[in-house]
C-alpha positions in Angstrom: 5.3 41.1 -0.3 6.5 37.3 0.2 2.8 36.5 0.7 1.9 37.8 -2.2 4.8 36.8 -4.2 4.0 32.9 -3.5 0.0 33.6 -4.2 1.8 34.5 -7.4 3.8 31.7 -7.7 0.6 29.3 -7.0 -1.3 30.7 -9.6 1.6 30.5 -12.1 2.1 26.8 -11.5 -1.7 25.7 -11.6 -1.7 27.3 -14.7 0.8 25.3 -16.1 -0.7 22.1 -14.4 -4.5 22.1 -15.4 -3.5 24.4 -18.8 -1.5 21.0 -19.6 -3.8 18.9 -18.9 -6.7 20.4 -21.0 -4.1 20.4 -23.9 -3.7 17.3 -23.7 -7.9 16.4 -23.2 -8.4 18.4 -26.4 -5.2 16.7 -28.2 -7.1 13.5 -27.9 -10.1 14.6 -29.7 -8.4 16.3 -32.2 -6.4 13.4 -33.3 -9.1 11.2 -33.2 -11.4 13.9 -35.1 -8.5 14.1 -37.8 -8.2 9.9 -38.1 -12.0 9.8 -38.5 -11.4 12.3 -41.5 -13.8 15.5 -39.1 -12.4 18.4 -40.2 -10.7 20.6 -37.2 -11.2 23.9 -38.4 -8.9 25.2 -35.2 -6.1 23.3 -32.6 -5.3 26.5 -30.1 -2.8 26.9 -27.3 -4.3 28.4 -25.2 -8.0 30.9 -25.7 -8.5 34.7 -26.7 -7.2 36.6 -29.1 -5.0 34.8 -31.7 -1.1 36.1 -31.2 0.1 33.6 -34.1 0.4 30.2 -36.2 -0.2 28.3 -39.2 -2.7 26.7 -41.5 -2.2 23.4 -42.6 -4.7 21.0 -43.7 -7.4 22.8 -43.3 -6.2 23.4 -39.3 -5.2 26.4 -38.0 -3.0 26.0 -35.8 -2.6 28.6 -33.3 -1.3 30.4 -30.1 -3.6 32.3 -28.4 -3.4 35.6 -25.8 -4.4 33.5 -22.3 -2.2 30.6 -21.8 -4.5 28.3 -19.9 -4.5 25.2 -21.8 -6.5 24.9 -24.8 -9.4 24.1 -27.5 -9.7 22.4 -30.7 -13.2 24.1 -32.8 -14.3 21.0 -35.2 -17.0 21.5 -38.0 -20.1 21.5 -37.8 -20.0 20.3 -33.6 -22.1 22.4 -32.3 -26.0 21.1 -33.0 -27.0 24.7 -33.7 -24.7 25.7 -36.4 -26.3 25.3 -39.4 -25.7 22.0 -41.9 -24.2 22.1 -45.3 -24.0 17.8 -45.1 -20.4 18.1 -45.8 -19.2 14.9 -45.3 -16.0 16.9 -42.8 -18.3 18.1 -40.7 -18.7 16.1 -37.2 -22.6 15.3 -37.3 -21.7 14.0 -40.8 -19.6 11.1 -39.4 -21.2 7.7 -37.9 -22.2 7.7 -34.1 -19.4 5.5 -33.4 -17.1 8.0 -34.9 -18.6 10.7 -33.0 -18.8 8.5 -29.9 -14.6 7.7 -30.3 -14.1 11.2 -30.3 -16.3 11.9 -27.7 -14.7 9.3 -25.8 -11.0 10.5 -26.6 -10.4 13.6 -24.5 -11.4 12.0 -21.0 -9.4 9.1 -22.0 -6.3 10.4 -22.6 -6.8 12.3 -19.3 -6.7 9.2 -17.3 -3.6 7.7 -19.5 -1.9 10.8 -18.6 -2.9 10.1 -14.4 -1.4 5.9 -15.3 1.7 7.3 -17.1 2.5 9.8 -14.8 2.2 7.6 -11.4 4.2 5.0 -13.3 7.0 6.9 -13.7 6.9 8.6 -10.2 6.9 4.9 -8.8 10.0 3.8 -10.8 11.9 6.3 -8.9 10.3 7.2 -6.3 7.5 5.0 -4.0 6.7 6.6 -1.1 3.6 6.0 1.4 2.8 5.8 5.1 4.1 2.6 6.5 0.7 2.2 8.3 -1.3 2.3 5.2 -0.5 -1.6 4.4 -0.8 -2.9 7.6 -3.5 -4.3 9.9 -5.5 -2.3 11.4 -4.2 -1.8 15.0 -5.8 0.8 17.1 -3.0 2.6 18.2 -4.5 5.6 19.9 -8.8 6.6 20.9 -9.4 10.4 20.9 -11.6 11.4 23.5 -15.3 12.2 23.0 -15.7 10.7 19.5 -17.4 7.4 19.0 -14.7 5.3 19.0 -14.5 6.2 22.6 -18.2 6.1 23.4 -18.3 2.8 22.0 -15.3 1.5 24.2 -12.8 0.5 21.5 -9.2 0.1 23.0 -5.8 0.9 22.3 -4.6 -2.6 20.7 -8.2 -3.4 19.2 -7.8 -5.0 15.9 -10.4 -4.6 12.9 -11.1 -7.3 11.6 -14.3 -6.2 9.5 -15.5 -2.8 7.9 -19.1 -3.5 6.1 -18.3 -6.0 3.8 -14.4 -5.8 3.8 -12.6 -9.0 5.8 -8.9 -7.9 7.4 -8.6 -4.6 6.2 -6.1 -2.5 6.2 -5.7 1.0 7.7 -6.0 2.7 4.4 -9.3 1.1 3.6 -10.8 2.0 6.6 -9.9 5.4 6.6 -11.3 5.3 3.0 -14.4 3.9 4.6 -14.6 6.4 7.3 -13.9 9.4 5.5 -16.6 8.4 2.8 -19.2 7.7 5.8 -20.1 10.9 7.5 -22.7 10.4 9.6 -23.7 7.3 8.1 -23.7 3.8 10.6 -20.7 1.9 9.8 -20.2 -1.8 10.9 -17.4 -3.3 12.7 -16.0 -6.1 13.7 -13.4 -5.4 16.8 -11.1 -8.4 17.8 -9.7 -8.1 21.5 -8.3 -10.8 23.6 -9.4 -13.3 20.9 -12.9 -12.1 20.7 -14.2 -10.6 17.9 -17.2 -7.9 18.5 -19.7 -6.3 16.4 -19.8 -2.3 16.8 -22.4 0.0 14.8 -20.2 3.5 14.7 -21.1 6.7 13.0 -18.2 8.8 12.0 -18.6 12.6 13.1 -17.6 14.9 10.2 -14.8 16.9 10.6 -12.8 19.8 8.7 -13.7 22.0 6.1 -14.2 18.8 3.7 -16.6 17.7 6.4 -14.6 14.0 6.0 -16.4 11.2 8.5 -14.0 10.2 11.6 -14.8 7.3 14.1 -11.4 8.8 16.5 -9.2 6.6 16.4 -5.2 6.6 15.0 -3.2 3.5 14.1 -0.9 2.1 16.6 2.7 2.7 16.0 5.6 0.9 16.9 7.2 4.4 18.0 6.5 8.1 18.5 9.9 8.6 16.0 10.0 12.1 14.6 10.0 12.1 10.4 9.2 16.5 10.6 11.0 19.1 13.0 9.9 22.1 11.7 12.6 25.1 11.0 12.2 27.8 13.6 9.7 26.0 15.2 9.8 25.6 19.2 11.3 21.8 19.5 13.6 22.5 16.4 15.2 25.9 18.9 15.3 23.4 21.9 17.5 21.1 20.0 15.4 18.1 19.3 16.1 16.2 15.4 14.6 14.1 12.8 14.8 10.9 13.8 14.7 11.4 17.4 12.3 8.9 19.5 9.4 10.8 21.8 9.4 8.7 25.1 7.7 11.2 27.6 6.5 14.9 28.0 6.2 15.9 31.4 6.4 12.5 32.5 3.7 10.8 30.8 4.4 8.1 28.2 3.8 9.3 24.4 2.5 6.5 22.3 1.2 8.5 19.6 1.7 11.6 18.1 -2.0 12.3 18.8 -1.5 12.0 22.9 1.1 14.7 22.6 -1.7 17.3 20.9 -3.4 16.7 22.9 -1.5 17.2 26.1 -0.9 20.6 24.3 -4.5 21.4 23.9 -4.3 21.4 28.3 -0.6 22.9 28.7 -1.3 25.6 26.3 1.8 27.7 26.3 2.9 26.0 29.5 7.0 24.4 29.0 6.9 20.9 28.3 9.9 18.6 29.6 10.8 15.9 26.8 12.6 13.2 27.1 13.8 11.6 23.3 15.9 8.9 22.9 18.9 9.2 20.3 21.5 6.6 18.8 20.3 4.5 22.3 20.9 7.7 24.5 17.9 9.5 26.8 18.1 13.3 26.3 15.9 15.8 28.1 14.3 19.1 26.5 12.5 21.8 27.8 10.3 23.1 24.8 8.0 25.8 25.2 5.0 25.6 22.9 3.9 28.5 21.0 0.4 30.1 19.5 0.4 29.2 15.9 -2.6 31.6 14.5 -2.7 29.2 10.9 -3.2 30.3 7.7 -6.7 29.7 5.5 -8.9 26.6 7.3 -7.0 26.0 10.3 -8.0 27.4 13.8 -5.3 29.0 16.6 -3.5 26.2 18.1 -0.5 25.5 20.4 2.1 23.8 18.0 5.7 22.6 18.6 6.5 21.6 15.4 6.9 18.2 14.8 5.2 14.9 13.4 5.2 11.1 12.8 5.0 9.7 9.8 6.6 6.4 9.5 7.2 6.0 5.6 8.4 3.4 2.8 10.1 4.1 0.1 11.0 2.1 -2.8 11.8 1.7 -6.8 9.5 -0.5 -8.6 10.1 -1.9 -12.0 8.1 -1.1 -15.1 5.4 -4.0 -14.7 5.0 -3.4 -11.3 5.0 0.2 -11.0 2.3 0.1 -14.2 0.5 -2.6 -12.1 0.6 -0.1 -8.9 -0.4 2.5 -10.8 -3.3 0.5 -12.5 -4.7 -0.3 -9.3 -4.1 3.1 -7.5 -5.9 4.8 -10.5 -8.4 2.5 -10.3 -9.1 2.7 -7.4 -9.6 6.1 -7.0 -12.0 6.3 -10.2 -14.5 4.4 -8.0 -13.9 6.7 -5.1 -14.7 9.7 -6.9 -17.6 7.9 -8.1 -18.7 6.4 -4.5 -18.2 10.1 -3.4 -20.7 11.6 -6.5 -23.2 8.9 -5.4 -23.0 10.2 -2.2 -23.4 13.7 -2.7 -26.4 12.9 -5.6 -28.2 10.7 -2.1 -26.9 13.6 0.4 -25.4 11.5 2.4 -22.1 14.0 1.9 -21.6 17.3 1.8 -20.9 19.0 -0.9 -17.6 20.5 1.2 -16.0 17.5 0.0 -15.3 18.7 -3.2 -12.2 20.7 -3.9 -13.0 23.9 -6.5 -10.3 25.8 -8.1 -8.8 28.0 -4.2 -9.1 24.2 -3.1 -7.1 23.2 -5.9 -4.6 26.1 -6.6 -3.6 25.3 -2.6 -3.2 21.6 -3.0 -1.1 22.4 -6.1 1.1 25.0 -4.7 1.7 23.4 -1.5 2.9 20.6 -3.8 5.0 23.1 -5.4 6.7 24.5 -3.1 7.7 20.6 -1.6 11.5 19.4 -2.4 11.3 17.5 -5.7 9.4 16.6 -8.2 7.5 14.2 -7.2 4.5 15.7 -5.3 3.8 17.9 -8.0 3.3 14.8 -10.3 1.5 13.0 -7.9 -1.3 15.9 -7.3 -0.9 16.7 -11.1 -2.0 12.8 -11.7 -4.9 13.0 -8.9 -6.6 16.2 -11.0 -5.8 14.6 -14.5 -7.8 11.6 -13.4 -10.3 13.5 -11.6 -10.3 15.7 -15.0 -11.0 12.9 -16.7 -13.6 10.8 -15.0 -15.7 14.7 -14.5 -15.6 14.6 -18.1 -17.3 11.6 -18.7 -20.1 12.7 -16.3 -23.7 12.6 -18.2 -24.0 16.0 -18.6 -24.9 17.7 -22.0 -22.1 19.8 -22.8 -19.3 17.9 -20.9 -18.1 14.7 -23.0 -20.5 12.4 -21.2 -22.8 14.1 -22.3 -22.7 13.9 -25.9 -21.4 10.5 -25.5 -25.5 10.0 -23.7 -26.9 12.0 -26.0 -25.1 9.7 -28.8 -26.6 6.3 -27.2 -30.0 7.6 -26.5 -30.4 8.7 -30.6 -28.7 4.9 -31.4 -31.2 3.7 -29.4 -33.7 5.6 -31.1 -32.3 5.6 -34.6 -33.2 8.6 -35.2 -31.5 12.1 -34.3 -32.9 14.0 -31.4 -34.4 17.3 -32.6 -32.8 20.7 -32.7 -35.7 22.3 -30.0 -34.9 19.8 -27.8 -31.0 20.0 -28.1 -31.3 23.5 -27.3 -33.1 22.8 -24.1 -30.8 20.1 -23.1 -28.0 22.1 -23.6 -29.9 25.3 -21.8 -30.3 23.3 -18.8 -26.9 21.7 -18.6 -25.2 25.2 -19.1 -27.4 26.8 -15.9 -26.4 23.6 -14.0 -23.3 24.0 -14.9 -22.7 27.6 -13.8 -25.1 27.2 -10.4 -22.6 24.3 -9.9 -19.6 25.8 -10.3 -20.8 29.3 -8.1 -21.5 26.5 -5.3 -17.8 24.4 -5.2 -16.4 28.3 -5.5 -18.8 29.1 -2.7 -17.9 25.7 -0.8 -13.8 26.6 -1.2 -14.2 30.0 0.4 -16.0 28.7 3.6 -13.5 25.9 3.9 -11.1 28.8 5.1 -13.3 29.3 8.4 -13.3 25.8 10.3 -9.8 24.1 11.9 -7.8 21.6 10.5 -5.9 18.6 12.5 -2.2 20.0 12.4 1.2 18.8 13.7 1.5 19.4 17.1 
């Protein structure tokens, strides 16, 4: 019953997010449509059967049966309705009208992704501490080609393709992006910098590239005990500092997995250091069976996560949120391009189980905050999907729009219908594919907290 009560509860909330979202998508053309002088013959909340409203301007304004966002019906949009050459009607208006309004619901998508991360950061900043410094390797998993290539604990990475001193988050970016695909490197040790071709293995149900490495940290100190879990029973705490398990130094969270991944169920004897005092545990680790994507594993309970936190002001938290959006739009681009040259798999994209999870997790986490944050990651990813080249999605029109300015002429009806044939069966095959992708995700592990 609890199970299903927060499948429920998931559901509930992602309708809410993504039924927002399209409300506000078709908001923007509909007040662009109306400035333009296209008349909307219907603005609905939601689809289905009509439950009630009011006609004003010509508008019906509505509230329909299934509340999952929205539509707004303009005159005369669709190329095979037939033409009366009313000047309300939308092929009536000027391809720059039509292109505006085209243009208008994938825009206010990504305003929506800017306004919302700029008022998450004005409160509320938070993000690894790693993410913004150099990349330090920190830890070398075994038998992944960081390893077969001989990189080091305290190797420094100076060069990732064409990016000089990167950061941690840009080459994880790099790596994850890479799968399979020969990445170069320039390694720095002892004052020496070498060149390394490595080629990150995919990993997960996203099939993500990873060389195997971790960044180094300045200390194993525990930001997650988890309630109920063995180390939370044995008495360990947030904030507590890992120095050994069973006598061997931890220097990263990922040597302790995978001590576990030999101890198995075997007691562990930790030794954690608290307000400058050494304290010993005994914790016994236990089989955690995982839910949906993650494989048995001996967990227990904690993680790592070094973060920073801070409030920025307006300018900068717009300017952060600017640069975070944009930089995502060309991720999502450099990921389509990707999957169009298969050097990706198609496992990297997230369909609606992918999404209802990410949202609900995000739910179900103290505050508000990580349910804006995920709710500004779809709206922009919304957004830039829209503008996609596809006849039937906003891009598409918006092509369809250049090509017949190009042209100066209209393209004909026949061949409309065709384009708009095609695009809906690509479409649909598309869609049966990400649904597809989502439910195998839930066979392959997933890199836990140990």
């Amino acid at each position: 019953m609890p199970q299903l009560l927060s499948i429920l509860h998931t559901i509930f909330i992602m309708g809410i997010v993504l039924g927002f979202m399209i409300l506000i998508h078709e908001f923007g053309h509909f007040a662009v449509a109306k400035y333009f002088g296209v008349r909307v013959e219907v603005f609905s909340i939601g689809f289905g059967k009509r439950l009630l409203g009011f006609t004003k301007g010509g508008t019906d304004y509505r509230i329909s049966a299934i509340p999952l966002g929205g539509y707004v019906k303009m005159s005369g949009e669709n190329p095979m309705d037939d033409r009366t050459g009313d000047p309300g009607e939308f092929l009536s208006h000027p391809r720059w009208q039509r292109f505006i309004i085209a243009l208008a619901g994938p825009t206010m998508n990504i305003m929506l992704a800017i306004a919302l991360l700029t008022g998450v950061y004005m409160v509320h900043y938070e993000y690894p501490a790693f993410l913004d410094e150099p990349a330090v390797v920190g830890w070398v998993h075994p038998n992944t080609p960081a390893e077969k290539a001989g990189i080091q604990r305290g190797d420094k990475i100076v060069r990732v393709e064409d990016i000089e001193n990167p950061n941690w988050e840009q080459v994880d970016v790099k790596d994850a992006l890479s799968p399979n695909q020969p990445l170069k490197f320039g390694i720095e040790r002892d004052g020496k910098v070498m060149e390394k071709i490595l080629v990150p293995q995919p990993f997960g149900p996203n099939q993500y590239g990873a060389v195997g490495w971790s960044p180094q940290e300045s200390s194993v100190t525990l930001t997650i005990v988890e309630p109920g879990m063995p180390a939370q029973k044995a008495g360990i705490k947030i904030g507590d500092r890992i120095l050994t398990a069973n006598g061997q130094d931890i220097p990263a969270v990922e040597s302790l997995i995978q001590m576990l991944t030999r101890t198995k169920d075997q007691p562990l004897e930790i030794v954690v250091l608290r307000n400058g005092q050494k304290l010993t545990f005994t914790v016994k680790p236990t089989l955690d069976a995982g839910g949906p994507g993650q494989e048995p594993a001996y967990r227990i309970g904690v993680a790592s996560v070094p973060l920073k936190v801070v409030k920025l002001n307006f300018p900068d938290a717009l300017q952060r949120s600017l640069s975070d959006n944009k930089k995502s739009s060309f991720l999502i681009l450099e990921l389509l391009q990707k999957m169009v040259q298969r050097k990706v798999s198609m496992r990297q994209v997230d369909g609606p189980i992918g999404i209802g999870s990410a949202v609900g997790q995000a739910a179900r986490e103290e505050g508000w905050t990580p349910l804006l944050l995920i709710t500004a990651a779809i709206s922009l990813n919304l957004g830039i999907m829209n503008l996609l080249p596809i006849p039937i999605l906003d891009g598409g029109v918006i092509l369809l729009l250049l090509i017949e300015s190009l042209m100066q002429k209209e393209i004909s009806l026949p061949i409309k219908e065709r384009i708009y044939q095609a695009a809906f069966v690509f479409l649909v095959l598309f869609a049966v594919m990400v649904i597809y992708n989502d439910l195998v995700k839930t066979l392959p592990g997933l890199t836990r907290m140990p």
